[in-house]
ROLUM-876197 format. One record per residue: residue in one letter; chain; x, y, z of N, C-alpha, C, O in turn. Coordinates in steps of 0.001 Angstrom, whole numbers. Each point is the difference from the previous one (the first is absolute). Example, Ala and Ser with C-alpha at 12.3 -4.5 7.8 and 13.67 -1.06 7.14 Angstrom:
BEGIN
PT  A  A  13190  -5690  7800  -890  1190  0  900  1200  0  1036  -19  665
PT  S  A  -1386  1069  -1385  820  1190  60  -770  1090  730  509  1108  169
***
This chain:
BEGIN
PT  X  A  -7991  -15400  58046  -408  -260  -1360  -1170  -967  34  25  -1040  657
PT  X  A  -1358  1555  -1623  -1084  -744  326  420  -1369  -1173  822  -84  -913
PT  X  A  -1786  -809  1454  -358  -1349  -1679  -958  -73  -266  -939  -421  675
PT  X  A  944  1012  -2255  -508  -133  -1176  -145  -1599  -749  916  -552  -608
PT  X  A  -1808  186  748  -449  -1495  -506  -785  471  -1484  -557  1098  -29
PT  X  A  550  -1768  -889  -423  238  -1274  -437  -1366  -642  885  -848  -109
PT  X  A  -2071  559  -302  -129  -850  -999  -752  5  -1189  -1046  626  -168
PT  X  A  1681  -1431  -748  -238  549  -1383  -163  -1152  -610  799  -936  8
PT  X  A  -2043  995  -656  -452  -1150  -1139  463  29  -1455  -270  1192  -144
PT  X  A  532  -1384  -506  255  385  -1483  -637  -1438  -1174  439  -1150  13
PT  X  A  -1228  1533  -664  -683  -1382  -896  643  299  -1468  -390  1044  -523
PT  X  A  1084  -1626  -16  404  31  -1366  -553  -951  -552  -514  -949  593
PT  X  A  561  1092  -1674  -1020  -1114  -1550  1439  -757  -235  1084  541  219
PT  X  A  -1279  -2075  -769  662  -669  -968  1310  547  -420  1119  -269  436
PT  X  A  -1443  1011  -1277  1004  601  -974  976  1078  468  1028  471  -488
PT  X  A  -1953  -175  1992  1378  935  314  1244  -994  1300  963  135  754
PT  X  A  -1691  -842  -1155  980  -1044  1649  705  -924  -1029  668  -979  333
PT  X  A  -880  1387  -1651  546  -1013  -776  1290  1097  -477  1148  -438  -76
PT  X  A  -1353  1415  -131  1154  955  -618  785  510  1512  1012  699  -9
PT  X  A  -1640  -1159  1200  860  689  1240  921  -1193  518  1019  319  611
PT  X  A  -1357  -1948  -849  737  -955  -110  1404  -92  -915  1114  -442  283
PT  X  A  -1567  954  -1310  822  -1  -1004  1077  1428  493  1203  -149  -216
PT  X  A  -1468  901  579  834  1125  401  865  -96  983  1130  480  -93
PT  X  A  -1700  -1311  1482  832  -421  837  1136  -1063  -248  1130  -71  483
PT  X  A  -1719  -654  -1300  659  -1285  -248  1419  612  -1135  1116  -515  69
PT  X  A  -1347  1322  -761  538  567  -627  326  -1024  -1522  1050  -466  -444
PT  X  A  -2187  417  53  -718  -854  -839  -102  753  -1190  625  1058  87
PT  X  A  -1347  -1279  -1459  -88  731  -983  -815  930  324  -1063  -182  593
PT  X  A  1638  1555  -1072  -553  1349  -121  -1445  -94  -817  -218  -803  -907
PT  X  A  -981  2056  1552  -1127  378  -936  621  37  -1138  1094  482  -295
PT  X  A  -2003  -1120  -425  21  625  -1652  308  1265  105  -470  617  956
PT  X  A  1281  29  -1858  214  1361  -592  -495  339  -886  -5  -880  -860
PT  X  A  -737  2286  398  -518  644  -1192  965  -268  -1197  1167  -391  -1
PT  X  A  -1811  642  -773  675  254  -1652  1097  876  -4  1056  -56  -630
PT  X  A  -1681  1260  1820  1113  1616  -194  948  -813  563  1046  -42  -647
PT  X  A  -1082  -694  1762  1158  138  965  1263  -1391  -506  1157  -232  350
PT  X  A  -2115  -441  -1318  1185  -1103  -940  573  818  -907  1193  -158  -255
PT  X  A  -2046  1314  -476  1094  718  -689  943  725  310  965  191  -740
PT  X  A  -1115  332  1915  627  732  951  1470  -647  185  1044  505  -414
PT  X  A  -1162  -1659  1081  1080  -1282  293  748  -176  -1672  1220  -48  -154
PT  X  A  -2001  -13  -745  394  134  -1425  1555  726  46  1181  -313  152
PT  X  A  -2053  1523  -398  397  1164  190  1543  595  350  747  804  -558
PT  X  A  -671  -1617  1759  837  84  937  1176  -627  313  899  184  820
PT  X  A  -1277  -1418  -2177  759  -1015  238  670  164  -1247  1225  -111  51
PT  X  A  -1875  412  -1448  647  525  -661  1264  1517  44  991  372  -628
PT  X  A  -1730  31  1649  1051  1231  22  1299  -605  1135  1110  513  139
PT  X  A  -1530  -1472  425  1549  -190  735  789  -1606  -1314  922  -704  411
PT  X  A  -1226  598  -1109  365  -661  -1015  533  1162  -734  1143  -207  -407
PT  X  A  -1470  998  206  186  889  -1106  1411  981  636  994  535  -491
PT  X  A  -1594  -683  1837  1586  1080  815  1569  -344  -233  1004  699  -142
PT  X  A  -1234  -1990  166  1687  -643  -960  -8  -552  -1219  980  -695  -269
PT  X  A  -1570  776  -305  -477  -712  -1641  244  -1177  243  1158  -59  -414
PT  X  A  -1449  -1169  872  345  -1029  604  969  -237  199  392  -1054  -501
PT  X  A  427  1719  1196  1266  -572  608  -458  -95  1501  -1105  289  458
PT  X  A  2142  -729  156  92  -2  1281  -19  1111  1190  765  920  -287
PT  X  A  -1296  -771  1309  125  1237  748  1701  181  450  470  -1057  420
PT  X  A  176  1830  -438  1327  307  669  114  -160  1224  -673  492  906
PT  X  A  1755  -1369  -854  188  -34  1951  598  1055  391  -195  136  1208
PT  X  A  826  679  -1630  964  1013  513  -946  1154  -946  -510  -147  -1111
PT  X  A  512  1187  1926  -853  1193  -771  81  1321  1089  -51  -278  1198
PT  X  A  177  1732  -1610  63  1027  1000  -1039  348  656  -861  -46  -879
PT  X  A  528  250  1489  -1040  924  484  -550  1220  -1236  -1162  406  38
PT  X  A  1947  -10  -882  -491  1119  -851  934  -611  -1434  1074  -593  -103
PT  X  A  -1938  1006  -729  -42  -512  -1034  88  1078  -1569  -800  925  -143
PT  X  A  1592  -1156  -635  304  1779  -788  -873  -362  -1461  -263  -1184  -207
PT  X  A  -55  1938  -516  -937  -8  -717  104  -1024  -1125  -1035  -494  -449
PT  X  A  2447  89  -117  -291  -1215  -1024  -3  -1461  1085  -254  -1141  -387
PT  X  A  563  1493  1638  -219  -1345  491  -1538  -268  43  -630  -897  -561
PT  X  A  160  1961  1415  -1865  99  -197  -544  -125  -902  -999  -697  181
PT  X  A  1144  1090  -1347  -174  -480  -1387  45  -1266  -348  -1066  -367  -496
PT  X  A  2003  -576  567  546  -1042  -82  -1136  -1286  1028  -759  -912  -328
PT  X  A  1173  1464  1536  -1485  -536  956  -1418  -576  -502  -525  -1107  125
PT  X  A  126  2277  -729  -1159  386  -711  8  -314  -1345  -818  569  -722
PT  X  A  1664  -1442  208  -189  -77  -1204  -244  1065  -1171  -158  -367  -1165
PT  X  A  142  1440  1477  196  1417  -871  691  908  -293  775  266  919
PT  X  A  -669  363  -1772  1535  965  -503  -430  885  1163  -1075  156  579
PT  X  A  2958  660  -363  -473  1282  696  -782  867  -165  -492  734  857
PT  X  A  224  -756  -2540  -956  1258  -298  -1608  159  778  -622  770  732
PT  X  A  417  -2477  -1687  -1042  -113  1035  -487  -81  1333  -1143  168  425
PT  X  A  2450  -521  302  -109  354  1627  -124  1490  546  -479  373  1071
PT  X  A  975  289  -1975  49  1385  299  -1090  678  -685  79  1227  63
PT  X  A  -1270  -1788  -825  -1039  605  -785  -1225  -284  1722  -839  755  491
PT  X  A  1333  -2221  -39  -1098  -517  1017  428  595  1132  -908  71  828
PT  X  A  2281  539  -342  315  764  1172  -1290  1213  -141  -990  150  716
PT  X  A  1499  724  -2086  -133  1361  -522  -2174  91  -78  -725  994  -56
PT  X  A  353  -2525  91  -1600  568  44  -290  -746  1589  -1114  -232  469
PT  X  A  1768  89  -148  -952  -261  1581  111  -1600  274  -270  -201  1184
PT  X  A  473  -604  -1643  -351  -1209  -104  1275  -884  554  -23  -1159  -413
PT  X  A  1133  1490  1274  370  -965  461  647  733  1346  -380  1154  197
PT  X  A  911  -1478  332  897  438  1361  935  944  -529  657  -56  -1040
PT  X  A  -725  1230  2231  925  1431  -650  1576  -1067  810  136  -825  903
PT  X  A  841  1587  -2023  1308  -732  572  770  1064  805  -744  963  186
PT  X  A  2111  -761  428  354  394  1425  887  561  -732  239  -510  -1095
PT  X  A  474  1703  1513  831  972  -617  1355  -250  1311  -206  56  1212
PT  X  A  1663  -352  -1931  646  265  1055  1344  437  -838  869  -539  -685
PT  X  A  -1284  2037  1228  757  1119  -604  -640  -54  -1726  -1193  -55  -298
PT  X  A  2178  84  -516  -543  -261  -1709  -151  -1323  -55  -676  -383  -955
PT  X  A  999  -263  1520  -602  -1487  -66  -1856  -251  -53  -674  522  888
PT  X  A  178  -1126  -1695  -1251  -351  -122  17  -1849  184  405  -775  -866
PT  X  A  -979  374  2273  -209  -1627  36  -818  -332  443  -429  500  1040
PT  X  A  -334  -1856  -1883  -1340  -57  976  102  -851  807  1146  -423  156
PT  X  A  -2133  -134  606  -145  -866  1347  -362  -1721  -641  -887  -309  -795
PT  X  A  1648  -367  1290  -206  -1194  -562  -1200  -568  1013  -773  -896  -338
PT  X  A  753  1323  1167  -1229  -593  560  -1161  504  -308  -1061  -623  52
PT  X  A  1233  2084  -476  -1164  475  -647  -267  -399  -974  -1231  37  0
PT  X  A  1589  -474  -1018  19  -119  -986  -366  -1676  -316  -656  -404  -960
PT  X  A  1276  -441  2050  -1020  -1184  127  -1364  -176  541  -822  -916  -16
PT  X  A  868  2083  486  -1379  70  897  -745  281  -1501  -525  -809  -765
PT  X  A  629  1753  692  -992  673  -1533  -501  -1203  -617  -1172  -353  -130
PT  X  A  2728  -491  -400  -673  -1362  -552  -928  -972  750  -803  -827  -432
PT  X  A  1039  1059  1275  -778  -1107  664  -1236  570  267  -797  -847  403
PT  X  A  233  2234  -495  -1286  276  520  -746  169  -1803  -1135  457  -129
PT  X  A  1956  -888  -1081  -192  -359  -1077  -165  1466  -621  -1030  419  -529
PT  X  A  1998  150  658  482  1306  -152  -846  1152  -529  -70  529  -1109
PT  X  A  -603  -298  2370  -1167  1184  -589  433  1504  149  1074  407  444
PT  X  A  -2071  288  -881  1119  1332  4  -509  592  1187  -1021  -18  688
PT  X  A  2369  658  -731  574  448  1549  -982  1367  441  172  561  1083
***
């Protein structure tokens, strides 16, 4: 096996040894855009909104039946089943005539500030 020796200069300005300090150090983050605070908005309202301010449940199934998902979400079944029925949230799991959805899916959705699916 031969050796490969390499050297490498790299010149950065001010401002970028100032945001690469801050990154290592694990220091305050770049400023964020406008989109991406509303975004966080967004997101934060919808996991507020997933228990109507109550508390998250310590005990919970893996699958979850439609007025509980409802309930989650702060919305009647109807309306959970208007947002299944156009595309817009996580399809739920059939076992046998049973219809349940995924509680992890279904936190996920919230948390990616529930866009359609």
């Amino acid at each position: 096996m031969s050796r490969i020796e390499l050297n490498i200069r790299v010149t950065i300005d001010s401002h970028t040894e100032e945001v690469l300090s801050l990154s290592i150090n694990d220091g305050p983050s770049i400023p964020v855009s406008e989109s991406e605070r509303n975004k966080e908005a967004r997101v934060q309202s919808s996991r507020n909104a997933m228990f109507a301010g109550h508390q998250l449940p310590t005990e919970h199934g893996l699958l979850v039946d439609s007025r509980e998902a409802a309930k989650m979400l702060n919305v009647s079944v109807r309306t959970l089943w208007s947002l299944y029925n156009s595309g817009a949230m996580p399809k739920p799991i059939r076992i046998g005539r049973a219809i349940r959805f995924s509680y992890a899916a279904l936190r996920e959705w919230v948390d990616r500030g529930c866009p359609k699916e």
